[in-house]
N, C-alpha and C positions, 0 to 999 in steps of 0.2 A: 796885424792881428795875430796874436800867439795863442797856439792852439794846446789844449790841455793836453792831458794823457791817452787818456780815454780816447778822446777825437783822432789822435793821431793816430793809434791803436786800428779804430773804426778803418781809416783810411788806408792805411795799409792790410788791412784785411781784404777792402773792397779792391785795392788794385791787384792780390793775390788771385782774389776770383776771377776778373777779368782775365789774365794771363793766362791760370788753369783752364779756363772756357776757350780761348784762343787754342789750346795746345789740343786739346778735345776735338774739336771743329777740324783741326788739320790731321790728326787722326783718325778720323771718320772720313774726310776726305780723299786721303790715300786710300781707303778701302775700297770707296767708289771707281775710284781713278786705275784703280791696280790693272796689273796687265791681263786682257782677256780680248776674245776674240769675238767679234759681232759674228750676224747672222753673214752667209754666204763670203763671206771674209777670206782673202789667201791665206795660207800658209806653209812654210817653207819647210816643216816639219815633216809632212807626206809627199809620197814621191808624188800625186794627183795636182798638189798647190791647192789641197782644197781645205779647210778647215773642219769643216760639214763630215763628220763619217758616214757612210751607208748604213742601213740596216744590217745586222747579221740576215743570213736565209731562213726564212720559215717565221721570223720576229712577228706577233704580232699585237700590235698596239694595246696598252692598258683600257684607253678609252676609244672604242671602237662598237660600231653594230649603229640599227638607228635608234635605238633607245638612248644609249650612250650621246648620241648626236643630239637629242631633244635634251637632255638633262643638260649640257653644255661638259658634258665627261663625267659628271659625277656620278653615273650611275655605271660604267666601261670595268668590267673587269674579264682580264683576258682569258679566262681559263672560259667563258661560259660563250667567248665567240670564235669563229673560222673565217683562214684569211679567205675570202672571195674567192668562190670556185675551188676551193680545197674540202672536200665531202671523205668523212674520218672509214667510210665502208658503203660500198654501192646496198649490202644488204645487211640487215641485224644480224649485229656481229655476235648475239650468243642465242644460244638455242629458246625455243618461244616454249613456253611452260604453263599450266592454268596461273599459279602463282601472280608471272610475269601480263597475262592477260589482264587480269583483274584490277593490277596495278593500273594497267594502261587504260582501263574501264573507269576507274577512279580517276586519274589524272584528264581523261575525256571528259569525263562530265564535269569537274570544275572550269578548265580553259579552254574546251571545246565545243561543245553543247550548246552556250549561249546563243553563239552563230548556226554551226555548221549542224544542231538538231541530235539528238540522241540515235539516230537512226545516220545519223549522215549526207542526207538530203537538202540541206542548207536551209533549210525551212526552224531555225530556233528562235527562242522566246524575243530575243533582241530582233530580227529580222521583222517578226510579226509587227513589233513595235518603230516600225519605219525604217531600220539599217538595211541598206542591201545588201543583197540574198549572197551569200559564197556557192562556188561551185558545188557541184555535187558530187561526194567520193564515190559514187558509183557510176557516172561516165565513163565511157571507154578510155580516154585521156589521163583518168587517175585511175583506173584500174591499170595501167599499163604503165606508170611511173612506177623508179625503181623507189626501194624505199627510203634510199638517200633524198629522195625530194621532199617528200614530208617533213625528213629530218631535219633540212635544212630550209624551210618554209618557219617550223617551231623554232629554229635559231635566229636568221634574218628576218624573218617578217615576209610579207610578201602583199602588193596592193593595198590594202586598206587597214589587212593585219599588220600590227606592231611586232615585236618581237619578242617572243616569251623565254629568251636567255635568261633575265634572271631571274625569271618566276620557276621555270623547268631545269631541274637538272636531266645532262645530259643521258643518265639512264632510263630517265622518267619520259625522255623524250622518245627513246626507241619501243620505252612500254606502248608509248601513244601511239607510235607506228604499227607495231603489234595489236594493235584495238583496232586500230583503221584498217588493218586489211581482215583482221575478222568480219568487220562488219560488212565490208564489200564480199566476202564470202560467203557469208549470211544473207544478201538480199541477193545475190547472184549465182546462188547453185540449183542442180537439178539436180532428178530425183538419182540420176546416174550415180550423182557423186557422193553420195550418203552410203554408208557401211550397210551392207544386207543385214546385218546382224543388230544394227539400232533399228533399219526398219521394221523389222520381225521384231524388237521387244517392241515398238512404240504401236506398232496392229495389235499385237497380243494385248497392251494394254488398254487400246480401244477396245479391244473385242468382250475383255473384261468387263469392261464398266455396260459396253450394251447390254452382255446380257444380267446385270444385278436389277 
């Protein structure tokens, strides 16, 4: 059978392919194959034999916290967590201001209040509606935690709470702290510890309005 032009043509095209396709495959292969080192694997490169490097000190993980943990990492960004038992200052680290209060009154009442009640008694709108109750920031127990606990309660999470890393920025988080010991101030002071001098405007203004 004698094959025309054309056909032969044809033929020789297709064996062209096949060859190119073959030389592809083992190019891609090699890539596969190239030299690297599996998990836990020796190496003769560090003085250890170990392949595996340590951490640097202080490293800590991109996808880390339990949020992070529930999203399967996709939610882990390291700037908004602390490695385990590393607390950035025992007490708020810049002076407390109205400004600074207010903030943390605002940032209260959106990611705190749900639970823990506007007053802080753990009595909030979620609670009523069947969640259990959180402690109460006016306990001796949280009146007597320093303010790094809080802080780091709003970072990791703590029992039942998740963790509001990436909802809180860290300065929004020491606002918070700075709201919650107002308020613990607020339900636990005497008359002792009030300035004579708001006392005396706040009578003078009673006194006021009795006699109009």
């Amino acid at each position: 059978m004698r094959l025309n032009r054309d056909q032969v043509l044809s033929l020789m095209a297709t064996a062209m392919l096949i060859f190119l396709s073959s030389g592809c495959e083992n190019v891609m292969q090699n890539m596969y194959d190239q030299p690297k080192y599996k998990p836990l694997s020796k190496s003769n490169l560090f003085s250890d034999d170990q392949s595996a490097r340590p951490l640097v000190e202080e490293t800590v993980m991109f996808s880390a916290g339990s949020f992070a943990g529930s999203s399967s990492g996709r939610e882990g960004k390291a700037a908004f967590y602390l490695p385990k038992g590393k607390i950035p200052s025992d007490k708020i680290p810049f002076p407390i201001t109205a400004k600074l209060l207010k903030r943390g009154q605002e940032r209260f009442n959106i990611y705190c209040a749900p639970c823990h009640g506007q007053t802080g008694y753990g009595d909030g709108m979620i609670v009523h509606r069947g969640f259990p109750s959180p402690p109460s920031y006016h306990s001796s127990r949280l009146r007597d935690a320093p303010d790094s606990h809080f802080y780091n309660v709003i970072t990791q999470g703590f029992g039942r709470m998740f963790s509001y890393a990436t909802r809180v920025e860290p300065q929004d988080r020491w606002a918070i702290v700075a709201y919650i010991r107002a308020l613990q101030l607020s339900q636990n002071t005497t008359l002792q510890d009030i300035p004579e001098e708001t006392v005396r405007r706040q009578l003078g203004k009673k006194n006021d309005h009795q006699t109009e």
